[in-house]
C-alpha positions as a printed NumPy array, in Angstrom:
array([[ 82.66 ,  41.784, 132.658],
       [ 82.342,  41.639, 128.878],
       [ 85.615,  41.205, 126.761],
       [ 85.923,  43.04 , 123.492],
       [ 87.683,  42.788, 120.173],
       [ 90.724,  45.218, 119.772],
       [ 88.829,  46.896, 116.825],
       [ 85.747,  47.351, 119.483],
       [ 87.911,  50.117, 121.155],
       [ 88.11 ,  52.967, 118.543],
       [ 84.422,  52.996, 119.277],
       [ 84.982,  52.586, 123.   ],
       [ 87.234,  55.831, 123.715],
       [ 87.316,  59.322, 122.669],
       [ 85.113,  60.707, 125.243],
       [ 86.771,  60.523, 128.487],
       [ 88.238,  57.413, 131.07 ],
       [ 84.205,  57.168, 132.802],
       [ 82.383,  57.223, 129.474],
       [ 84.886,  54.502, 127.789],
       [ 84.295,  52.229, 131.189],
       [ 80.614,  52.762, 130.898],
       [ 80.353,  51.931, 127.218],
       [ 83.238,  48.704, 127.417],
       [ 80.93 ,  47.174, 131.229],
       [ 77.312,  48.218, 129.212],
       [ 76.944,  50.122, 132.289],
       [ 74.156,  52.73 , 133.03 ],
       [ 75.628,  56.24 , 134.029],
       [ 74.969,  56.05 , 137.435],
       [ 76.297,  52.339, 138.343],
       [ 78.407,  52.115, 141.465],
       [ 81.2  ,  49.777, 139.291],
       [ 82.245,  53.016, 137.389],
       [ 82.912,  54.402, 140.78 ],
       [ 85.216,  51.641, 141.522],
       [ 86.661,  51.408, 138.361],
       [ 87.259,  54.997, 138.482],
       [ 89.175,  54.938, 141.781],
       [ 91.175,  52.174, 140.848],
       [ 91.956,  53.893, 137.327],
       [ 93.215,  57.152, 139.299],
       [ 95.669,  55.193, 141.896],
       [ 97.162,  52.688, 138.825],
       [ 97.427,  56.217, 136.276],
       [ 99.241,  58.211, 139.088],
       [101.944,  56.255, 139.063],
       [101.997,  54.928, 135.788],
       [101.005,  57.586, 132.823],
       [104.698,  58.241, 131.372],
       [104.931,  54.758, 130.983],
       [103.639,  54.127, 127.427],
       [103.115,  57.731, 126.608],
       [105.619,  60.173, 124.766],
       [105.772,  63.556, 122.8  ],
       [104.708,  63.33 , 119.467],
       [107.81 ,  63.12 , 116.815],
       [108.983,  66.503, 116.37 ],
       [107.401,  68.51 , 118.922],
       [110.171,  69.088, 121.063],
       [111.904,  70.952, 118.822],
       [109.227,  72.808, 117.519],
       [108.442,  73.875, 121.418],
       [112.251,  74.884, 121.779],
       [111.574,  77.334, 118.658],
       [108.313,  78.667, 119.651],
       [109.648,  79.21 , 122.973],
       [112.559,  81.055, 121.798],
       [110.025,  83.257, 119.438],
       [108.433,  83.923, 122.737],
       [105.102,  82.727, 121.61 ],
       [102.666,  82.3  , 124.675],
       [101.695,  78.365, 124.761],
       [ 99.043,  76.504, 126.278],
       [ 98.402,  72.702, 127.162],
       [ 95.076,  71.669, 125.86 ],
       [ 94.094,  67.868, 126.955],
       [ 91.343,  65.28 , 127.357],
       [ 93.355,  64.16 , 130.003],
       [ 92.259,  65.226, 133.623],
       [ 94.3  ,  68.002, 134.778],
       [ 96.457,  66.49 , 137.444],
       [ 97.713,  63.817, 134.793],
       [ 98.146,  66.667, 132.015],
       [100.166,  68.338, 134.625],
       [102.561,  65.835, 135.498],
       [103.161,  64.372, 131.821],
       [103.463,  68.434, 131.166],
       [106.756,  68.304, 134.245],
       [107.341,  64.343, 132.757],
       [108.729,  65.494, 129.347],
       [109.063,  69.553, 129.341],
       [109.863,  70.546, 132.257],
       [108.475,  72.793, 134.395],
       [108.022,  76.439, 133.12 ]])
């Protein structure tokens, strides 16, 4: 597969995991690798997506406040739902 330069990846994501290993392989939409690299994304991710990830600086609190306004919130992420979900439980909580 083709290796990149680090500054090659702010024009490789931003779109979705599929789209970012179709544009870093040169891959056509429907090639079977983006299956594969899919799967293999999905089973490493599940068990790995708190590692390297936080809340941004500040956020907690300002959740504890809206919260306590009772201000209705919503999760809004390019992540797929399953993964939003569980970083949701990861670092707030379940609610």
């Amino acid at each position: 597969h083709p290796t990149h330069a680090l500054e090659a990846y702010q024009t490789l994501v931003g779109d979705g995991v599929r789209i970012l290993f179709e544009r870093a392989l040169g891959a056509e939409s429907n090639d079977p690798r983006l299956d594969e690299c899919m799967s293999l994304f999905n089973q490493v991710y599940a068990h790995r997506c708190t590692e390297l990830s936080q809340p941004y600086p500040g956020i907690v609190p300002l959740l504890e406040k809206l919260q306590q306004a009772r201000i209705r919130m919503a999760v809004l992420s390019n992540k797929p739902d399953r993964f939003t979900k569980q970083l949701v439980s990861h670092y707030f909580g379940e609610s």
